[in-house]
C-alpha positions in Angstrom: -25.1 -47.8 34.1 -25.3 -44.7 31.7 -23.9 -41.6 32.8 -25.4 -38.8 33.2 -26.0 -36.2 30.7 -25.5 -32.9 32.6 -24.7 -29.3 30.7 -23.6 -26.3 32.9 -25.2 -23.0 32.0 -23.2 -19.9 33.8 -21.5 -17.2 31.9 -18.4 -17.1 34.2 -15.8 -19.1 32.6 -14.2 -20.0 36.3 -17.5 -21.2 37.7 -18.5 -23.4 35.1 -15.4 -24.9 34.8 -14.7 -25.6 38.4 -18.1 -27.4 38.6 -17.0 -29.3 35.4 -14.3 -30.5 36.7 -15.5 -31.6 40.4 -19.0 -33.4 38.4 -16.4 -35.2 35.9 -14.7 -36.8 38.7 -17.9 -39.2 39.3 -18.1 -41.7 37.5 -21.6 -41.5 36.8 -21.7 -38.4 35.3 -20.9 -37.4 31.8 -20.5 -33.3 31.2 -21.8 -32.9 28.0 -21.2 -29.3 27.8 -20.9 -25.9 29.2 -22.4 -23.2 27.9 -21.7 -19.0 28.3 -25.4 -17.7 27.6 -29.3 -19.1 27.9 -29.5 -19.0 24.4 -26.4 -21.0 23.7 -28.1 -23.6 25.7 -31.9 -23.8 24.2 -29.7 -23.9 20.8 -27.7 -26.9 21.8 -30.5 -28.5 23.8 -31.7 -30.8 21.0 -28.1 -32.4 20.4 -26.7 -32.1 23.9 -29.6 -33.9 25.1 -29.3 -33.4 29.0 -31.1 -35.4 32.0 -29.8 -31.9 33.8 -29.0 -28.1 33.3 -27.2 -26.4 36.4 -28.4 -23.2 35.4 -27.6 -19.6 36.5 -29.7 -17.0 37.4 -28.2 -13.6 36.2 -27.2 -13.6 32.1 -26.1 -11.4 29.9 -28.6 -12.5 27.2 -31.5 -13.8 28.7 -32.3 -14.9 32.4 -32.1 -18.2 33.8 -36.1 -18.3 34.3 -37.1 -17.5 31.1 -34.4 -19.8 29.7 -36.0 -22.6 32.1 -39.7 -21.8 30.9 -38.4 -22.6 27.3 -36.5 -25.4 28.1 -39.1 -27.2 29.6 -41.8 -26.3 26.9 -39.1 -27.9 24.3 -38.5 -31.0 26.8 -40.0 -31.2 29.5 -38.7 -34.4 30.8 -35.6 -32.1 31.8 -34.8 -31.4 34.8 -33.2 -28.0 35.8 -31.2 -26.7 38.9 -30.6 -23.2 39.4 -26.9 -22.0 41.0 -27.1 -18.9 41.6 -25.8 -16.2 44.6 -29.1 -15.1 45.3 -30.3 -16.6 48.6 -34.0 -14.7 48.4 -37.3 -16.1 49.2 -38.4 -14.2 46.3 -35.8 -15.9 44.0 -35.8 -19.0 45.2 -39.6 -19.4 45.4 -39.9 -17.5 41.5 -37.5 -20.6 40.3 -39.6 -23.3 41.7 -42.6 -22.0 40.4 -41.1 -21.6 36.4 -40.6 -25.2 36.9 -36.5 -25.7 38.5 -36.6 -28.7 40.3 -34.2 -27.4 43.1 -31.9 -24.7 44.2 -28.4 -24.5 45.2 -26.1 -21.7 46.2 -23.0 -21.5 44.8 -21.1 -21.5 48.2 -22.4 -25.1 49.0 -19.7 -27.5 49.6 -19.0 -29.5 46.0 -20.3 -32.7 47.0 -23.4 -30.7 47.7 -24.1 -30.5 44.0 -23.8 -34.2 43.1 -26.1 -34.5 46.2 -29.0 -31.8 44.5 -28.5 -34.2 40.8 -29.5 -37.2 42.6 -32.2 -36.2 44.0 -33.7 -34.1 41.4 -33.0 -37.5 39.2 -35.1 -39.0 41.9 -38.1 -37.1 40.4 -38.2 -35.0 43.9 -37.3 -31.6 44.5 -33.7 -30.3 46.2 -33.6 -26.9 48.7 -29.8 -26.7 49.5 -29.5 -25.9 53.5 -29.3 -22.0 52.9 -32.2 -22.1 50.4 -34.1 -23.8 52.8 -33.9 -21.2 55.6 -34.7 -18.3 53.2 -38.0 -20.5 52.5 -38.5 -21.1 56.3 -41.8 -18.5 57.8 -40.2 -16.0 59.7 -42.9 -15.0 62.7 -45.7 -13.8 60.6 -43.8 -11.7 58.1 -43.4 -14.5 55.4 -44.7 -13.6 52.2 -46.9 -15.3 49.6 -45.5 -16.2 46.3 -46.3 -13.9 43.4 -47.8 -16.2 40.4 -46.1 -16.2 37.4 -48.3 -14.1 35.5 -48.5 -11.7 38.6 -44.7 -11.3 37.8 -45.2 -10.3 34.3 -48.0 -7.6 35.4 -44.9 -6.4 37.9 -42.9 -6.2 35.7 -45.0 -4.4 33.0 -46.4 -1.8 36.1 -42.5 -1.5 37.3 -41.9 0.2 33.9 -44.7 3.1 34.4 -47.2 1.2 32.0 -50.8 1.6 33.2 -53.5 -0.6 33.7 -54.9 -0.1 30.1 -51.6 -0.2 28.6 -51.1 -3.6 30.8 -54.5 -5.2 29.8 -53.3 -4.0 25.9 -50.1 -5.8 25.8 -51.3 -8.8 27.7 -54.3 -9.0 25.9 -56.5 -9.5 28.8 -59.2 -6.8 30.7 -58.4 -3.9 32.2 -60.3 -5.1 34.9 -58.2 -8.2 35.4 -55.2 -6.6 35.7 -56.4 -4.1 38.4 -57.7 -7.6 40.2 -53.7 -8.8 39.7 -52.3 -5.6 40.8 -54.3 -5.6 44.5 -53.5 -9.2 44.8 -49.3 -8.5 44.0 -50.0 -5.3 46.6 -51.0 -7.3 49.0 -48.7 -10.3 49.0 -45.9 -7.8 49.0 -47.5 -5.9 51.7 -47.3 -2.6 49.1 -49.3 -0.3 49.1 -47.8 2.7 46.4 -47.1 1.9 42.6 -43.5 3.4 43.9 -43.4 0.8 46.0 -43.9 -2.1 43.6 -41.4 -0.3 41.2 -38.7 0.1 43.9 -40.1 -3.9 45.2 -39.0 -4.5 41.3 -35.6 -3.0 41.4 -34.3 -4.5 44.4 -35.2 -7.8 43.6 -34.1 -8.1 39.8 -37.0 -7.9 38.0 -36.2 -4.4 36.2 -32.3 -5.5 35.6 -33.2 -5.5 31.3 -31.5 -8.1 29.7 -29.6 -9.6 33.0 -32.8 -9.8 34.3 -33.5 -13.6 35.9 -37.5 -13.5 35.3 
């Protein structure tokens, strides 16, 4: 059987290296590589030529969701799994929806990881336990996913841009956005453009170039 090809993407050196070492003791597994930054990654991703990316969330040079958008434009057989702290709804929910193919904290227990590879392999999807229970409706305060391009128009209205200068930069009608910006108001339950920047802070989305989205 060939092993393998995975490439670990997590810009702490003790991290990636500890999940190096517990993947390369499987013998169906082949590390090909582990990289510090997103960008070292979409670089390499043409030689490396990995079946999986364990990816991080939070990166110094670009987030792990933008890095898995462009990933799976370039191949999109690929499949990615995020690692990350983060046990949100809103993170874990924003990573399936650019495309991740599962979710695992970092806390899991190691075999937990080989576990998430196998099944992602599988062409299924992989919630660890605690990713799961984030996910899980709580009475009837769970909210509804923001789309992907209802993130971008949070993120562009988190920075104080208007509707005008929205529709402007995304090249679409002034109009639309304000249709957007009462649906992202109401799946957050939000009613203030406060609120949606301060939503945006707490959550990541206005962290600059750390920023996961």
């Amino acid at each position: 059987m060939t092993p393998l090809k995975i490439l670990i993407v997590d810009d702490h050196p003790m991290v990636a290296e500890g999940i190096q070492s517990i993947l390369e003791s499987y013998d169906d597994i082949d590390v090909v590589g582990t990289c510090n930054t997103a960008r070292a990654a979409i670089e390499q991703l043409a030689t490396l030529d990995p079946d999986v990316i364990l990816m991080d969330l939070n990166m110094p040079d670009m987030g792990g969701l933008t890095a898995t958008e462009i990933i799976l434009e370039q191949r999109p057989g690929t499949r990615i799994l995020i690692l990350s702290m983060h046990d949100s709804p809103e993170y874990i929910s924003t990573a399936l929806s650019h495309g991740a193919m599962g979710y695992v904290l970092k806390d899991v227990p190691t075999d937990e990881i080989k576990q998430a590879i196998d099944v992602v392999m599988s062409g299924e999807r992989y919630l660890c336990t605690g990713a799961r229970g984030s996910l899980e409706p709580k009475g009837g305060d769970a909210r509804e996913a923001l789309t992907g391009r209802e993130q971008t128009i949070l993120l562009q209205l988190a920075q104080g841009k208007s509707n005008k200068e929205v529709a402007i930069a995304l090249d679409i009608s002034v109009r639309t956005v304000e249709t957007h910006r009462k649906n992202i108001k109401r799946k957050l339950g939000i009613s203030s453009t406060a609120g949606l920047t301060r939503y945006a802070l707490e959550h990541g989305v206005l962290q600059g170039t750390g920023n996961p989205f």
